[in-house]
N, C-alpha and C positions, 0 to 999 in steps of 0.2 A: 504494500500500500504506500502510495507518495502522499509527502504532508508538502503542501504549498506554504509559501509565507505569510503569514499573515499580515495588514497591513500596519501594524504597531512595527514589524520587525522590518519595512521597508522604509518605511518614514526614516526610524533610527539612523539605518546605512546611509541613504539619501540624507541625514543629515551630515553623521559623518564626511561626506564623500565633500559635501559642502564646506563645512571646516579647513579639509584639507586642499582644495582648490582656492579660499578665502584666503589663505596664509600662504601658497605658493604664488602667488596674484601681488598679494603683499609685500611680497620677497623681490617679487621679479621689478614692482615700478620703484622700488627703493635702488634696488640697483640699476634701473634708468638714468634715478636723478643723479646717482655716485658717479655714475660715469660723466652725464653732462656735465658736473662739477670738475672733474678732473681734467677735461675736456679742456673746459673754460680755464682751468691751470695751466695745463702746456702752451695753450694761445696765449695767456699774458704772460709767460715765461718769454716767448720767443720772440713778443710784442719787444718787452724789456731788453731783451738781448740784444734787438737790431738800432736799437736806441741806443745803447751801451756802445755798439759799432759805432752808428754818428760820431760820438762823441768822441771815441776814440782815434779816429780820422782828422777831429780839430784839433788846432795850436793850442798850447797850453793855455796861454792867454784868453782865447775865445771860448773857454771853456768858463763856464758863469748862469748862475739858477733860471736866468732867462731864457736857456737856451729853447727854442721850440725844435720840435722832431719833423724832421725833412718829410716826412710823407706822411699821409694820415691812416691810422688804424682805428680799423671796424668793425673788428672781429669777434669784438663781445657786445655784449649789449652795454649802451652807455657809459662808453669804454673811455677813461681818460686816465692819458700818461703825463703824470709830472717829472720834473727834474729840480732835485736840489743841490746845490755845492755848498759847501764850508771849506774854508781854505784855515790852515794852521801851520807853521814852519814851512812856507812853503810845498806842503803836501793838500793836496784837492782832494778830498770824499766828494764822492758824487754818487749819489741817490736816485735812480731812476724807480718809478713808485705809480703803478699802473692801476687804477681800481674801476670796477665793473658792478653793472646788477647781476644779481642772480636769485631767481625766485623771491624777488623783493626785497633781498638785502645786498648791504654793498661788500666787495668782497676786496681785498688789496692783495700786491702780489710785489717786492721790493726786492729791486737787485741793488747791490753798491760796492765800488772799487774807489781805489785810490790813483790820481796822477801827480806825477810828479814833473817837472822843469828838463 
């Protein structure tokens, strides 16, 4: 004789089944936004970088917090790159300092070297 399920015992599983589709679902769009974040890291990393170059190509002299970046980037959302120097013994710190939205906060991302004469 076969005993069917009854429907108390398919509710359960079908909830079950639920649970676990609800948490893998869960899983999977958190690791959407992790990536887009990390995403959005290598872009202002590389943003930073070729700004760093700029700057690197200038005479010591025209090296100064006002500098603006040769080309524009666009690559995050409301993406802005600063530059700052302080000069001390004759050594430049230079601060390149790129910040971005993301999912409605601002997010920063800062490279900094020293020049010297």
């Amino acid at each position: 004789m076969q005993r069917a399920a009854t429907l108390i015992e398919v509710m359960v599983a079908a909830a079950i089944l639920v649970i676990a589709i609800v948490g893998l679902l869960a899983t999977f769009v958190y690791c959407l936004a992790w990536s887009e974040s990390n995403n959005n890291m290598v872009t202002a990393a590389i943003d930073g970088q070729s700004v760093m170059e700029e700057i690197k190509n200038l005479a010591y002299n025209d090296i100064t917090s006002s500098y603006i970046p040769q080309q524009e980037y666009t690559g995050l959302s409301s993406e802005i790159i600063t530059v700052n120097v302080t000069e001390e013994d004759a050594v430049k710190e230079v601060t390149v300092n790129v910040s971005w939205l993301e999912r409605g906060n601002t997010k920063n991302f800062s490279l900094i070297t020293y020049c010297t004469p």
